[in-house]
C-alpha positions in Angstrom: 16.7 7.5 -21.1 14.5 5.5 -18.5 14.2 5.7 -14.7 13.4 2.8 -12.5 10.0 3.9 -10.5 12.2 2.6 -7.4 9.7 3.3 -4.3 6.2 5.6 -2.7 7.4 6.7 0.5 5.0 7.3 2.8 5.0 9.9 5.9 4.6 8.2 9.2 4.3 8.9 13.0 5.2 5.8 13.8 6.9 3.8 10.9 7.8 0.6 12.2 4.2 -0.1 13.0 2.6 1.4 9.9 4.8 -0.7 7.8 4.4 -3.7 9.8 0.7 -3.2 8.9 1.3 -2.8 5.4 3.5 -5.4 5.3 1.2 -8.1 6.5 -1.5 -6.5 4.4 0.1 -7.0 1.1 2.1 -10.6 2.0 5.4 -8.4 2.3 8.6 -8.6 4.5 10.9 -5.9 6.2 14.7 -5.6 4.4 15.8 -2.6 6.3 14.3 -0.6 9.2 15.7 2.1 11.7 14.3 4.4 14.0 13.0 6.9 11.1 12.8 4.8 7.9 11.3 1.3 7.2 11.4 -0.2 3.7 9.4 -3.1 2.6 9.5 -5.3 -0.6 7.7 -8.2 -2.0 8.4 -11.4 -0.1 9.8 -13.0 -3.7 11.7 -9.8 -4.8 15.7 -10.5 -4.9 17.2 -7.6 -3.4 20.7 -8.3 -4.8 22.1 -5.7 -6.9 21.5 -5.9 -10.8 24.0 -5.9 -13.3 22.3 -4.9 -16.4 20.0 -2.1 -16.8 17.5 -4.2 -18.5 17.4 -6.5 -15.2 17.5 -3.2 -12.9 14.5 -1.8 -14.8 11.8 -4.3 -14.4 12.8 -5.1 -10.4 9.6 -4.2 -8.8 9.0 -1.6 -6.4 8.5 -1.0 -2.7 7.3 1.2 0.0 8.8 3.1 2.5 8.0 4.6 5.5 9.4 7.3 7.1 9.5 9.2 10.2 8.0 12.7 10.3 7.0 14.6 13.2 2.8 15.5 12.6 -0.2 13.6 11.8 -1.6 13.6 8.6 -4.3 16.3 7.9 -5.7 15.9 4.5 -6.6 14.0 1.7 -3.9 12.1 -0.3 -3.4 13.5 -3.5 -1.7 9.7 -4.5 -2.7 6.4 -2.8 -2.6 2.8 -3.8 -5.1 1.0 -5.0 -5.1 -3.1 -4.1 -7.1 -5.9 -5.7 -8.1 -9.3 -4.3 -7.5 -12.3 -7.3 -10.9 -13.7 -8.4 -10.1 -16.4 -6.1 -10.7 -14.5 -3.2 -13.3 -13.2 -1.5 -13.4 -9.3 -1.6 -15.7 -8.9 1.6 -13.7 -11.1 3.3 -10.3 -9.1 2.3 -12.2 -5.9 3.5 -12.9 -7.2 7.0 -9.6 -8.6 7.8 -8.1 -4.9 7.0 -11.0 -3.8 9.2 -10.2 -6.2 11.4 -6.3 -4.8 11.7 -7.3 -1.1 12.1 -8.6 -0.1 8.7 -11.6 2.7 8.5 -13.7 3.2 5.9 -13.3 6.9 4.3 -16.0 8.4 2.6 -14.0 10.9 -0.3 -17.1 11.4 -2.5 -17.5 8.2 -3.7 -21.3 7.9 -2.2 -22.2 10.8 -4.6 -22.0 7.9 -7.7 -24.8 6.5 -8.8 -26.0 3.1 -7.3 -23.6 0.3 -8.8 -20.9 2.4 -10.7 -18.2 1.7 -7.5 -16.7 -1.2 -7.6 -13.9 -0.3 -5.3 -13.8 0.7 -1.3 -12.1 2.9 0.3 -10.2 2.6 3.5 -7.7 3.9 5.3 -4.8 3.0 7.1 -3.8 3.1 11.0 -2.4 6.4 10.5 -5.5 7.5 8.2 -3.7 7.0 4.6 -6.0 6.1 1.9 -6.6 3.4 -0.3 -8.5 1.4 -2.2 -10.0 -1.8 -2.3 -10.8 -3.3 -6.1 -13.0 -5.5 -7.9 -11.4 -9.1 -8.0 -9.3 -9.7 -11.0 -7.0 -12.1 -12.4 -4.5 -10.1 -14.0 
């Protein structure tokens, strides 16, 4: 037996912005939204139903964002963790999501000793977590 890891859904105060944010931040596009739930997907995913479970199990995944009623008020015990291609310039990448309403967080990471990060963390508009890689190719 296998399941499909289909989406993360993510809590929201306002989730038409929050995943308007996320979509621009990852390259992605909107394929549903309401008043209380917003799903993005990768702008080359096929949405079209799959026949085969073969087909249905490697279909990528997306986010959603959903409508609930108070703020968030504590660490996230999951959050994503994004990587710029070698191509690209990591500082550069961090700015722009400054830029856009991005905050540094400090979670503990400061407490490592001098060079063993090699990520950054940020958070989201509504204070979600996440972290910025080193640049990779694969």
């Amino acid at each position: 037996m296998a399941l499909r890891w289909y989406t993360v859904v993510v809590d929201s105060r306002d989730p038409s912005s929050l995943a308007r944010w996320w979509a621009e931040t990852l390259g992605w596009v909107i394929v549903f939204e309401t008043d209380e739930e917003v799903v993005v997907v990768p702008s080359g995913a096929d949405i079209a139903p799959r026949e085969t479970l073969d087909d249905w199990l490697t279909e990528g995944q997306g986010l959603v964002f959903v409508s609930v009623p108070e703020g968030k008020t504590i660490k996230n015990r999951l959050h994503l963790d994004l990587a710029p291609h070698t191509t690209q310039d990591r500082d550069a990448e961090i700015a722009a999501l400054l830029e856009r309403g991005a905050t540094h967080v400090e979670i503990g990471q400061s407490d490592a000793a001098e060079g063993e990060v090699t990520w950054t963390v940020l958070a989201d508009p509504e204070g979600n977590e996440f972290c910025v890689l080193s640049s990779r190719n694969r």
